[in-house]
N, CA, C and O of each residue as an XYZ file, in Angstrom:
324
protein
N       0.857     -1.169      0.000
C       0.000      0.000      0.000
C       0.903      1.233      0.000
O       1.943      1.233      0.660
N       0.501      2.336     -0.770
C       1.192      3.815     -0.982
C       0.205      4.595     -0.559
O      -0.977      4.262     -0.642
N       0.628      5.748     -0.049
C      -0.040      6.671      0.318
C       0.993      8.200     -0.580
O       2.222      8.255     -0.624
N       0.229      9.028     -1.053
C       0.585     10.246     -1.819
C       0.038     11.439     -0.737
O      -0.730     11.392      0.224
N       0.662     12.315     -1.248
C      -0.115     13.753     -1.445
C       0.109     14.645     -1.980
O       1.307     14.542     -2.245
N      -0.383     15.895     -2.514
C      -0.149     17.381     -3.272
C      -1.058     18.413     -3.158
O      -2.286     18.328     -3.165
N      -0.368     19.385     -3.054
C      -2.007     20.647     -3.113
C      -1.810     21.117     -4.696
O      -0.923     21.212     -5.544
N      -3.268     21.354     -4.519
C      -3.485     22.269     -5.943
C      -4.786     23.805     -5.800
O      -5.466     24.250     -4.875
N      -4.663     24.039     -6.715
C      -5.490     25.505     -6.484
C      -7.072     24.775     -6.910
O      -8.243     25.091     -6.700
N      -6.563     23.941     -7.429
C      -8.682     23.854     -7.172
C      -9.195     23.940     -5.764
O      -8.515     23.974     -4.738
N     -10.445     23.970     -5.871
C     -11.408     23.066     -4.668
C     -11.381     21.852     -4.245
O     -10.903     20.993     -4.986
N     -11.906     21.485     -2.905
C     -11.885     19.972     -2.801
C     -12.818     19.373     -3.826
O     -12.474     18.303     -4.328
N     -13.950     19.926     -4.198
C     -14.901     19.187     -4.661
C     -14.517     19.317     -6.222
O     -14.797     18.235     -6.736
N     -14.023     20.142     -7.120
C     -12.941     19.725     -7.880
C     -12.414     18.653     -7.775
O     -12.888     17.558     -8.079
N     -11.113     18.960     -7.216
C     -10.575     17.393     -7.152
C     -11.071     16.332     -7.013
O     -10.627     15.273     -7.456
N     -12.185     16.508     -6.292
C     -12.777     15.182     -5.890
C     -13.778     14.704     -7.421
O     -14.176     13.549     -7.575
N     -13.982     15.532     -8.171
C     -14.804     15.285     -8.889
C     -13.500     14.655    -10.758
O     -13.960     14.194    -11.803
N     -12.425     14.843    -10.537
C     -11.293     15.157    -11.123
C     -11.231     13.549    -11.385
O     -11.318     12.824    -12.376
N     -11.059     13.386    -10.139
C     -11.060     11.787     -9.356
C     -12.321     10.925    -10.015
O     -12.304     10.154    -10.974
N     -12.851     11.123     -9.601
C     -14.264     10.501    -10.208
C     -13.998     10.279    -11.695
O     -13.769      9.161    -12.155
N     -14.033     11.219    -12.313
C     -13.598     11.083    -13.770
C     -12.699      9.838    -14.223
O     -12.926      8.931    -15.024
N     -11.583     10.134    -13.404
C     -10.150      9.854    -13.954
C      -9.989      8.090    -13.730
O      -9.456      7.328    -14.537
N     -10.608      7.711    -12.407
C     -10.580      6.357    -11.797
C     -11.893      5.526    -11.795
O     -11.975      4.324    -11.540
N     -13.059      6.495    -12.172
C     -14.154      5.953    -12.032
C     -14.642      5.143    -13.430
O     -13.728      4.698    -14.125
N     -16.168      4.904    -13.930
C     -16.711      4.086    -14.699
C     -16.468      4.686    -16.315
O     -16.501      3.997    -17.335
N     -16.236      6.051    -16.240
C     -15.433      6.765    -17.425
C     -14.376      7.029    -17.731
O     -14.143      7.959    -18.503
N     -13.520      6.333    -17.243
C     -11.734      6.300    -17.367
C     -11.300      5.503    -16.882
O     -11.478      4.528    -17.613
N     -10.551      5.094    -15.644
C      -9.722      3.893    -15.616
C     -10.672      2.405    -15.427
O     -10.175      1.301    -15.202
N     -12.407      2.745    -15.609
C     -13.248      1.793    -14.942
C     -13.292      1.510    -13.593
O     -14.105      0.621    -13.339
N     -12.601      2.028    -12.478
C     -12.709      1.306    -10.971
C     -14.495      1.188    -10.540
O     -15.349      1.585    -11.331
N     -14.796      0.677     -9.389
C     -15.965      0.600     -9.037
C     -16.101      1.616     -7.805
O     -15.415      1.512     -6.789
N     -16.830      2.367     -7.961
C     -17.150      3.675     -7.171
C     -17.849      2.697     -5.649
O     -18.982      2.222     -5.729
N     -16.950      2.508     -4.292
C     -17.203      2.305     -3.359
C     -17.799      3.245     -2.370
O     -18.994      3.075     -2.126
N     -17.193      4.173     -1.782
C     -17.801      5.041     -1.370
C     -17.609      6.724     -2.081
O     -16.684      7.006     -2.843
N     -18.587      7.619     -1.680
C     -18.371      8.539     -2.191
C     -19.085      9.840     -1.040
O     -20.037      9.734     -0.267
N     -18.160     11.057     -1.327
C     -18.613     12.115     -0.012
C     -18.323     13.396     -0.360
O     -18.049     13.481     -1.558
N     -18.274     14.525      0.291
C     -18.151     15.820     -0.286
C     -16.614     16.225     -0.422
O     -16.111     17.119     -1.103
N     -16.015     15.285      0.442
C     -14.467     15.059      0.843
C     -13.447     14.389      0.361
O     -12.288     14.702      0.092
N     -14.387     12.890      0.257
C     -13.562     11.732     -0.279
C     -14.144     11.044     -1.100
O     -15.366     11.188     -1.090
N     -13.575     10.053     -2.114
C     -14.145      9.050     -2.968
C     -13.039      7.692     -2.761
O     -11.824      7.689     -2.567
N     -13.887      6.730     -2.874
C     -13.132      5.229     -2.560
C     -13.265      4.603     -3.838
O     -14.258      4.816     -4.534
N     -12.101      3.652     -4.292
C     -12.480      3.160     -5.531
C     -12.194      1.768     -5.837
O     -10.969      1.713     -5.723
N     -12.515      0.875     -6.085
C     -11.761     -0.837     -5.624
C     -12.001     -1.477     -7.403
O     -12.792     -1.324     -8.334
N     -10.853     -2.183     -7.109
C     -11.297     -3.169     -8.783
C      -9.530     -3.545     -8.993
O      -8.595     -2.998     -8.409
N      -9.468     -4.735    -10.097
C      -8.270     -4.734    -10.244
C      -8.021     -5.773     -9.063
O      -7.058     -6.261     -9.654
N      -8.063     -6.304     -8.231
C      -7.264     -6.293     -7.433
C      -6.367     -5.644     -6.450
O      -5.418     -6.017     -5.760
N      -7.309     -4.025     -6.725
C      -6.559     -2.870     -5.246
C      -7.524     -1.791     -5.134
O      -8.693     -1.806     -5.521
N      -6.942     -0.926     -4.604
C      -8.216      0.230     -4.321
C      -7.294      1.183     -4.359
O      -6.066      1.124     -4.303
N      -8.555      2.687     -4.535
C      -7.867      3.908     -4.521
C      -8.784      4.482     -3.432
O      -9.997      4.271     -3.437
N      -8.072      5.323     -2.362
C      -8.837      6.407     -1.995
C      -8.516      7.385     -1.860
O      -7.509      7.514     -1.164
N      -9.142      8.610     -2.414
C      -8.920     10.097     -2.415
C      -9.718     10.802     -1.384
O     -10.873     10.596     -1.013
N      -8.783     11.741     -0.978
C      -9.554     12.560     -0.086
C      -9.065     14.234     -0.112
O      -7.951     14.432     -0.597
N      -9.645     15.144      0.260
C      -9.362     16.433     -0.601
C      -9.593     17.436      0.808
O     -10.654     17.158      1.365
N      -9.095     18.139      1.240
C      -9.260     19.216      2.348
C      -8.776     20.746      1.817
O      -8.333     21.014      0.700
N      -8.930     21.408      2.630
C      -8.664     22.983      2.392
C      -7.825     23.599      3.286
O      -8.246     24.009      4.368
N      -6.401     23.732      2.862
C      -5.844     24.546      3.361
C      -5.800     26.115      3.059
O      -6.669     26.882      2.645
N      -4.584     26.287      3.388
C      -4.177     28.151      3.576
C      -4.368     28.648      1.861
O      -3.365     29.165      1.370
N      -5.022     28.575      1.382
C      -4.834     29.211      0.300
C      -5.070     27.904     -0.960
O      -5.424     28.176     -2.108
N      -4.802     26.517     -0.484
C      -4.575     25.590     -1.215
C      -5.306     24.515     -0.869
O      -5.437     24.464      0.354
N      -5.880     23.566     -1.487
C      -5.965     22.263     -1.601
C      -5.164     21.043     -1.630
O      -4.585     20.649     -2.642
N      -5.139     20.364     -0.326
C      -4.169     19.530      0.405
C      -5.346     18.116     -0.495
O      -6.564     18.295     -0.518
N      -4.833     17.089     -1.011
C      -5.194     15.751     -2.131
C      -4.548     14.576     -1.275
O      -3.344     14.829     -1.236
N      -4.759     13.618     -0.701
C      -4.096     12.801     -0.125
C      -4.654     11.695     -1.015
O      -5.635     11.901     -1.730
N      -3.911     10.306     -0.959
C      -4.205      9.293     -2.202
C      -3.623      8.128     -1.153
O      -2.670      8.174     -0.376
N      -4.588      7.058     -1.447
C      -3.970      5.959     -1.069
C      -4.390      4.746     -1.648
O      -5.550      4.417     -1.898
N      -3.181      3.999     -1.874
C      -3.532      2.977     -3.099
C      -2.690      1.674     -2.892
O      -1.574      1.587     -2.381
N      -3.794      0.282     -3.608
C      -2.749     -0.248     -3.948
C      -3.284     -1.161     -4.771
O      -4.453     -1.547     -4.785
N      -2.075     -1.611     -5.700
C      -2.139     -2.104     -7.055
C      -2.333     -0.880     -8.092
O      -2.341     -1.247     -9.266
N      -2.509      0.659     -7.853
C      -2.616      1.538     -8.735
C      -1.563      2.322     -8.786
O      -1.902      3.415     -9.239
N      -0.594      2.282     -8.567
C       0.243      3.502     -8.051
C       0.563      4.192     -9.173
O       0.460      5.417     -9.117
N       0.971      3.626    -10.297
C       1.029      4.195    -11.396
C       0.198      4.939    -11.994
O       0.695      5.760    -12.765
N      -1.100      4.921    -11.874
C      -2.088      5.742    -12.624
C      -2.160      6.301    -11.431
O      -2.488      7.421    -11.825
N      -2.114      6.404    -10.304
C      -2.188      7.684     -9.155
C      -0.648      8.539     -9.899
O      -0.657      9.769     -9.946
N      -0.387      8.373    -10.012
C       1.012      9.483    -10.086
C       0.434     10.386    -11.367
O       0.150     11.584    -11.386
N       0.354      9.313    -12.508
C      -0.614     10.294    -13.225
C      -1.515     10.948    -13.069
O      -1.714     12.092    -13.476
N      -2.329     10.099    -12.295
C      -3.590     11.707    -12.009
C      -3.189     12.915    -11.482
O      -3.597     14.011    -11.866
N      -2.162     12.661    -10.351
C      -0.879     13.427     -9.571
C      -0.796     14.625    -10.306
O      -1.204     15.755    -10.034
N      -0.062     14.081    -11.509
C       0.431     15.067    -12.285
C      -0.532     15.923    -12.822
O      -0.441     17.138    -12.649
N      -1.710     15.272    -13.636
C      -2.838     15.647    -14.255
C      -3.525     17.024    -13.599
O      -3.826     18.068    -14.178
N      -3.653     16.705    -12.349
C      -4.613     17.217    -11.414
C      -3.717     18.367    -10.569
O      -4.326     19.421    -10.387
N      -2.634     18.315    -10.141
C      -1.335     19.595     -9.642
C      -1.139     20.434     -9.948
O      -0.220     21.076     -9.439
């Protein structure tokens, strides 16, 4: 298991919605486990992703935790930063 993080100038609900896109039933296919104003959970493959999105000083703090995905987390990483 990996755990990430990065801020970006979006919103949480941005990102969170970024996420959805990127890992969900319209892009990488995962299966949408849970979902919140905060966080989204994502399982399939043989691993899971979960994103979670808060608000800092000016920025958006993205925390990621995964496994069996790590590679397409770095990309979204990048995508989404």
């Amino acid at each position: 298991m990996a755990r990430y993080s990065f801020e970006t100038k979006q919103s949480p609900k941005e990102a969170i919605q970024k996420a959805i896109s990127y890992f969900g039933e319209g892009g990488l296919g995962l299966e949408t486990t849970e979902q919140d104003v905060c966080c989204v959970s994502f399982e399939g493959g043989g691993g899971h992703v979960t994103v979670t999105a808060s608000t800092g000083d000016k920025k958006t703090t993205v925390e990621l935790e995964t496994r069996e995905w790590d590679y397409q987390v770095k990309q979204f990483m990048r995508k989404v930063a």
